[in-house]
MARGU-57212 format. One record per atom (N, C-alpha, C, O): y, x, z. Coordinates in steps of 0.1 Angstrom, whole numbers, plus 5000, padded with zeros to 4 digits. Atoms other than C-alpha are relative to their C-alpha. Last residue first. Layout:
<nodes>
YXZ;...
</nodes>
This chain:
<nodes>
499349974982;517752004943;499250165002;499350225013;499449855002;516352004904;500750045010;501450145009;501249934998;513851664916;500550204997;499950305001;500749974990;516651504929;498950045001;498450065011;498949934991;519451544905;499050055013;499150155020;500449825012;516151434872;501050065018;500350135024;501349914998;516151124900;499850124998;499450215006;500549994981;519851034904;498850084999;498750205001;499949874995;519751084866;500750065013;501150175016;500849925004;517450844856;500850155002;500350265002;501149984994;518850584879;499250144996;498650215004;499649984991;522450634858;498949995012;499350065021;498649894999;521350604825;500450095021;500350205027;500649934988;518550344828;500750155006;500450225015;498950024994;520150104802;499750075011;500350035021;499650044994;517150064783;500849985014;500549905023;500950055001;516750224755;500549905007;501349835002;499450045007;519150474766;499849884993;500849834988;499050024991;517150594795;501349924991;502149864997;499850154988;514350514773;500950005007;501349895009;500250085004;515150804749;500249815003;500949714999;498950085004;516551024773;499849854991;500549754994;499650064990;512951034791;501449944988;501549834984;500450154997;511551064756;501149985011;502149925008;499950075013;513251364745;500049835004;500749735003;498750074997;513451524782;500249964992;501349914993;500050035012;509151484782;501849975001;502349865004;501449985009;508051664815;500449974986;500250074979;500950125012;511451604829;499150054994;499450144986;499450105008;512251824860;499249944988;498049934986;498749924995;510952044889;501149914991;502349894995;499749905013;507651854887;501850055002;502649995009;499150035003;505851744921;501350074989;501950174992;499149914997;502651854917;501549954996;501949954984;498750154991;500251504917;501250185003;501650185015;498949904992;498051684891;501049945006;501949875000;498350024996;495351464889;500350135008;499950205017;499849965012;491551544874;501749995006;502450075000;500649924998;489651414902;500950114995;500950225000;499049944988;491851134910;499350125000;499550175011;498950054996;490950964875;500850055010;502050055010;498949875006;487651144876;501150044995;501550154992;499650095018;486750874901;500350124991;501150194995;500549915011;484650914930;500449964992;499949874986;500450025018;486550664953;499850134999;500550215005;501349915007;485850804992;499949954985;498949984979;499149894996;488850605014;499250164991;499550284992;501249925011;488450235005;500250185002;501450215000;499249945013;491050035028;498650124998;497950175007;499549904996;489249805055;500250104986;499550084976;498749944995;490349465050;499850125004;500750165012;498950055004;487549305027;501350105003;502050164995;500049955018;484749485033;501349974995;502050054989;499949915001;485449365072;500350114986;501250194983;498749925005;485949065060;500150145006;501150195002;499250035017;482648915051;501950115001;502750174993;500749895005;481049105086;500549994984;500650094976;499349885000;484048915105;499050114992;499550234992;498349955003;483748625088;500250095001;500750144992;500049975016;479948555090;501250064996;501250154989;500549855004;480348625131;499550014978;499150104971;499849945013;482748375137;499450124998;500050234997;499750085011;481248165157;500650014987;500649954977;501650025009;480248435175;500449894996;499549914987;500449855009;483848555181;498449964994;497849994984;498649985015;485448215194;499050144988;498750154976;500550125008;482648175221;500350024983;499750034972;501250025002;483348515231;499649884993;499149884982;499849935017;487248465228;498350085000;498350164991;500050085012;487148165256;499650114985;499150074975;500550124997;488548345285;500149904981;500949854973;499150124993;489248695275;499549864998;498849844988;499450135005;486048885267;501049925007;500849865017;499749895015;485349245281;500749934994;501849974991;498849954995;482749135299;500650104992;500350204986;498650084997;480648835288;501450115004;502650085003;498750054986;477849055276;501049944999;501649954988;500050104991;474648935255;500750035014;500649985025;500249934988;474149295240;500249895007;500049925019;501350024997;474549115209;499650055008;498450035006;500550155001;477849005213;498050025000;497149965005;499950064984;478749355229;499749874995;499249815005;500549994992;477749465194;499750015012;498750055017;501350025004;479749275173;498850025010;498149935015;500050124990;482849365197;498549934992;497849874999;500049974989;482149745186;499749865011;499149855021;501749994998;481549675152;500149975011;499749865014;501350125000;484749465150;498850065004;498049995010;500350095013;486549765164;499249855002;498649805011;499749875010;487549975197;499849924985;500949934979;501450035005;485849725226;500050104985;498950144979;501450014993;488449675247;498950034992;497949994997;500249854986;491649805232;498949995007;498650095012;500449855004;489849595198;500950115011;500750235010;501049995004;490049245220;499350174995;498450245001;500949964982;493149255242;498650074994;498150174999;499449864995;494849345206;499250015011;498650115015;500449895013;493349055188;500350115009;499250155013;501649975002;493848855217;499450034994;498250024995;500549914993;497348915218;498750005009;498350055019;499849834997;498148875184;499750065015;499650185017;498549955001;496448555183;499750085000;498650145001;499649874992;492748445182;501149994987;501249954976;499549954985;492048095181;500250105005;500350115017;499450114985;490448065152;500350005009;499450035017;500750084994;489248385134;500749925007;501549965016;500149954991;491448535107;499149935008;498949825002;499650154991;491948335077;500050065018;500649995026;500749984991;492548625050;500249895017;501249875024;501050125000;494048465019;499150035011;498149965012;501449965006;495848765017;499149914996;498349944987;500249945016;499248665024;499150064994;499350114983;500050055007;497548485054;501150014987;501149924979;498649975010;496848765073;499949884987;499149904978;499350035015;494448715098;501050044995;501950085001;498650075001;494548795137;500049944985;501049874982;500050144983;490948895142;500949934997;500649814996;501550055006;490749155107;500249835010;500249715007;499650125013;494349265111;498749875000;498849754999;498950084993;493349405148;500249914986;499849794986;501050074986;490249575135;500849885002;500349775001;501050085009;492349725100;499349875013;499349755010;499550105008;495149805124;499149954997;498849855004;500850115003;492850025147;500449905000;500049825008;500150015013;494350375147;498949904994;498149914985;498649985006;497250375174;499050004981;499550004969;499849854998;494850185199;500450054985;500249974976;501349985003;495949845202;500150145000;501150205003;500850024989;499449675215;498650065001;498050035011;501750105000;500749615186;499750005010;499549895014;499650115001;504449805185;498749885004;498849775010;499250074996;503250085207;500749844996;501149765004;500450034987;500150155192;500849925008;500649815012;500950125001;501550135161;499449935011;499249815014;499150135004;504050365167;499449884998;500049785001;499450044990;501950625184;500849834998;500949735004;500650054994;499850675153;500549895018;500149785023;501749984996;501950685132;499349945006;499149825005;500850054992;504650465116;498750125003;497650134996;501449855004;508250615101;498949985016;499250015028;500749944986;510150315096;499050075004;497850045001;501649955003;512450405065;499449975017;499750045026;500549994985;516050285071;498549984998;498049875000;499149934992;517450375034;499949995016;500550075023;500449864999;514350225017;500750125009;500150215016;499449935015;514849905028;499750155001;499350235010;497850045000;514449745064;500450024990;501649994988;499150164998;510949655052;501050005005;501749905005;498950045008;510149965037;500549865006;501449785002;499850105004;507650175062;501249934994;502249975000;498650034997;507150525058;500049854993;499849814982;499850115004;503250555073;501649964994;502249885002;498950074992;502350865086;500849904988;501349944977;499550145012;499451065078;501049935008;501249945020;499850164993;499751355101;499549964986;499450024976;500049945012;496651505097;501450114997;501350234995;500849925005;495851435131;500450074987;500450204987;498949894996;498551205142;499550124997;500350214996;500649934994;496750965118;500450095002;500850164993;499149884988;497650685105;498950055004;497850005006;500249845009;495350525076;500750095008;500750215006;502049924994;494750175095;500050114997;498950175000;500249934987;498650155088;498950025010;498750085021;499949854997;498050035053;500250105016;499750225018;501449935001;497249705057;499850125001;499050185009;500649994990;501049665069;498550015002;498050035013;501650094997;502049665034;499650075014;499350195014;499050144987;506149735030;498149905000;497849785000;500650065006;504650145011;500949845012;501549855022;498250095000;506050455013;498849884995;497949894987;500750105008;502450685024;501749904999;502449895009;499750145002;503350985036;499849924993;499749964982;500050085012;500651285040;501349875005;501249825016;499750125002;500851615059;500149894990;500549914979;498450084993;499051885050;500649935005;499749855003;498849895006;496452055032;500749995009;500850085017;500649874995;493251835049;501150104994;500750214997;499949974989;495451555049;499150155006;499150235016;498849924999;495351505008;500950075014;501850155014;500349905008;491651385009;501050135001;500850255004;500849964992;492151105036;499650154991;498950244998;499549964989;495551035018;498850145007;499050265009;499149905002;493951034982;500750065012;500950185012;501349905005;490950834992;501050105001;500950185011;500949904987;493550615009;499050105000;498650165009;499149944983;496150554992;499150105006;499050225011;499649855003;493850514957;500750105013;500550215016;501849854999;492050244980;500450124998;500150225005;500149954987;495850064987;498850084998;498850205002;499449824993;496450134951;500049995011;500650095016;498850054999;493349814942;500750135005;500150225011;499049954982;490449954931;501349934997;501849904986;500950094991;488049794902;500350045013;499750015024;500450125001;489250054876;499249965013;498350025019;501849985007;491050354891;499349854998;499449775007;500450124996;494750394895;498650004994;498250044983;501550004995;496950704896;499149855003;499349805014;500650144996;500050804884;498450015004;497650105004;501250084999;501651154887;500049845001;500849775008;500550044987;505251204880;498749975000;498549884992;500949884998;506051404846;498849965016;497850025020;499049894986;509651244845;498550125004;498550235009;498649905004;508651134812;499850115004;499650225001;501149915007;504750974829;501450134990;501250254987;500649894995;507150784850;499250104994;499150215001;498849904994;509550644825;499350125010;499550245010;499749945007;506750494804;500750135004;500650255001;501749855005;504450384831;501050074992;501150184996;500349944986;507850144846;499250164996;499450284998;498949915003;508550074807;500050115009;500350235007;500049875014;505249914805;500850114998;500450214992;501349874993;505549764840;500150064992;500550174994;499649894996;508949544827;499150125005;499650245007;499649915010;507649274809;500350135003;500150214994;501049935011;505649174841;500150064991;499350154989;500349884996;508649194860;498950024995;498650134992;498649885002;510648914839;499550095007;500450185006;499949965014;507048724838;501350074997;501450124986;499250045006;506848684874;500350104985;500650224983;499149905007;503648844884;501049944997;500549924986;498850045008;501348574894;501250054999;502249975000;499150064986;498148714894;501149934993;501249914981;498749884994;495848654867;500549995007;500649875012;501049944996;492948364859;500350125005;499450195011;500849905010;495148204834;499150105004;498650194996;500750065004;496147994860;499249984988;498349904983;499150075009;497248244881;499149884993;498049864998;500549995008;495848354911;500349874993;500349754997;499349945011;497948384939;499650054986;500250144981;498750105000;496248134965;500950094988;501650014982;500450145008;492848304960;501349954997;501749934985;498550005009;494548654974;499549824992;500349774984;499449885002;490748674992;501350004987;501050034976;499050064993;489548314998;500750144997;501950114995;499450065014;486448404982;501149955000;501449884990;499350094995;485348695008;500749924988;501449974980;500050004990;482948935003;500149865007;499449795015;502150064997;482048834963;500249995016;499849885020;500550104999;486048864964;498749955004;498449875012;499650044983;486149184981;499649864991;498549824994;500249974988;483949364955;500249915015;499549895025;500950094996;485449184928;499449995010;499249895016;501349925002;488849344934;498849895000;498849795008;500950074991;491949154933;498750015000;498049924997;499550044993;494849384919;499449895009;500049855018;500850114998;492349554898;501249985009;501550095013;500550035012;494349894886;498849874997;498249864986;501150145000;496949854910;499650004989;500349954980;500150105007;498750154908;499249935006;498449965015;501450065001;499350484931;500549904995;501749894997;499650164998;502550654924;498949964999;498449974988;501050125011;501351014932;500549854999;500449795010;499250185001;503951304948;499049934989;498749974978;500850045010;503551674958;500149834999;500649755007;500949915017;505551924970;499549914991;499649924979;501449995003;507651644991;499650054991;499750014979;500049865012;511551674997;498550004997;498350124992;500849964993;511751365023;499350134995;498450185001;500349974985;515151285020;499250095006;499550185015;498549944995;516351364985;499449975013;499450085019;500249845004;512351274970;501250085007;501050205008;501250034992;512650894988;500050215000;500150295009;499350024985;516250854979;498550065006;498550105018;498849945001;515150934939;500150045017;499850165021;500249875003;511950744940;501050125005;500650205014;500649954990;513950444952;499550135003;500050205011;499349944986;516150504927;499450005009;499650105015;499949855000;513350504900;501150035012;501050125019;501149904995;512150174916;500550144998;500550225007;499950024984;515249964916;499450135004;499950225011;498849954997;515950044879;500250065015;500850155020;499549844998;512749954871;501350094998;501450204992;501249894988;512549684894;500150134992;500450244998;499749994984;515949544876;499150085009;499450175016;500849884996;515249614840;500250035016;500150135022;499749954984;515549274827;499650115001;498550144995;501449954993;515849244786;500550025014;501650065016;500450074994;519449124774;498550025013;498550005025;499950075007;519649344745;499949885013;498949815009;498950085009;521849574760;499249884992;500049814985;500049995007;519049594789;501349974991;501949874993;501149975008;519349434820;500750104991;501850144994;500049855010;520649394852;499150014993;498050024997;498950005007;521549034857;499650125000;500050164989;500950025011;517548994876;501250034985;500750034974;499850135003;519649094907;499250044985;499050164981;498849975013;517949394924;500149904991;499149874985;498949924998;516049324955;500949994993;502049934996;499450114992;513449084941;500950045011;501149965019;499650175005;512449314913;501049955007;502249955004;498450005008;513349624936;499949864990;500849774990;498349984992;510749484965;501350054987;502349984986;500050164996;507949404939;501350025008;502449995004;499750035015;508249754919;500349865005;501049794998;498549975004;507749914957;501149934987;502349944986;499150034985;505249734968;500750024998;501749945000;499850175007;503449794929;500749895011;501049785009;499750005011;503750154936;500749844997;501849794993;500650145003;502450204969;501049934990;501949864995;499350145001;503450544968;499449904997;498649904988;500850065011;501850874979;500549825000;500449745010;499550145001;503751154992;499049914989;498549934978;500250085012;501951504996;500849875008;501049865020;501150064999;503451785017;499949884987;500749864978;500749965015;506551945024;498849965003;498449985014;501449965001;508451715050;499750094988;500450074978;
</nodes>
């Protein structure tokens, strides 16, 4: 591709953690596993998919108030007991280093108070598709409400690993789900996700979620056949099911559809141009020596001077 890439950052720093053994550290001991993991990903990501332009979106709220007030059950189960997520404290020490090495290399970041980086994704995507194409690298299937063969947007999914990328539009979604190719969010919303704390409505599965939004195109859509007092349309039983959950699905809507319009001067002001090499080669070496990052750091510098 040439076009923008935009990373789900904190998807990515979570997969090399728990990828890459916690035995690679630092000389003094220190873990640097995710960021070790991460700048190679970077690396394989920029050598494949050659992208002009590149943002590692953040999580600059990782549990938004917004959705909570929505929904109170929202990530509830991974809240710490100091009132934070639960980050394993050998990758929490490590983010600082993460910001350190990217901001070197010159790479955009990007994260705005009271968003989580699926929002940044999406303002940034729905913004960044009027140029070009957009990929989004990310192993969150919230995100594929954002395809669009239109733009494209296109989804490179991580869950076989970075090296077998599954590249999601519109078509693909359609086909794996069963729904139409740009109404994930709809489909998530019915089915739940309980890594979210999202409960989904009772009694709907995956393929009564799917029967439901090819019939009827979204929640609004099946909202308003409920108040239109029709039966058709409904598989047996999933009318009942749906007005009984009509607080849910207006609470999680807010919840599960990705943010696509922040005003922030945070993304107003970004230069996501992908830099030809180190912004800072003092520092970068620095940290590369620092800690133990030698050999990640210059995969990347190999893959941005291609």
């Amino acid at each position: 591709m040439s076009g923008l890439m935009l990373l789900d950052t904190p998807s990515l720093y979570f997969r090399a953690f728990f990828g890459v053994p916690e035995s690679v550290t630092a000389d003094d001991g220190t873990p640097v596993n995710a960021v070790r993991g991460l700048i190679d990903m970077i690396a394989r990501l920029v050598q494949d998919r050659s992208p002009d332009r590149l943002v590692c979106c953040m999580d600059a709220d990782w549990r938004p108030a917004f959705r909570v007030a929505a929904l109170p059950s929202y990530k509830a189960h991974r809240v710490a007991d100091d009132g934070g997520d639960q980050t394993p404290d050998a990758l929490e020490a490590q983010l600082p280093v993460i910001d350190e090495v990217l901001d070197a290399f010159g790479l955009a970041r990007a994260g705005v108070p009271g968003y989580e980086a699926d929002d940044v994704i999406g303002t940034l995507a729905v913004r960044g598709a009027a140029d070009g194409p957009v990929d989004i690298v990310t192993g969150d299937r919230d995100l594929f409400q954002l395809v669009d063969d239109g733009g494209p947007v296109c989804v490179l999914y991580t869950a076989r690993g970075i090296r077998n990328l599954q590249i999601m539009g519109e078509k693909e979604v359609a086909a794996k789900y069963g729904i139409p190719g740009r109404g994930y969010g709809d489909y998530a919303t019915l089915r739940g996700d309980p890594s979210d704390g999202l409960p989904g409505v009772p009694g709907v599965g995956d393929k009564t979620a799917a029967a439901l939004v090819t019939r009827f195109g979204s929640v609004e859509g099946i909202l308003a056949a409920l108040d239109a007092g029709t039966d058709e349309g409904f598989p047996a039983g999933a009318r009942r099911r749906m007005e009984a959950a009509r607080e849910y699905l207006a609470a999680a809507e807010t919840v599960v559809r990705v943010v696509t319009d922040i005003d922030a001067p945070e993304l107003a002001a970004l230069d996501d141009r992908l830099p030809a090499g180190a912004r800072d080669p003092e520092k970068l070496v620095a940290l590369a020596d620092r800690w133990n990052l030698g050999g990640p750091v210059n995969r990347l510098l190999n893959a941005l001077t291609r």
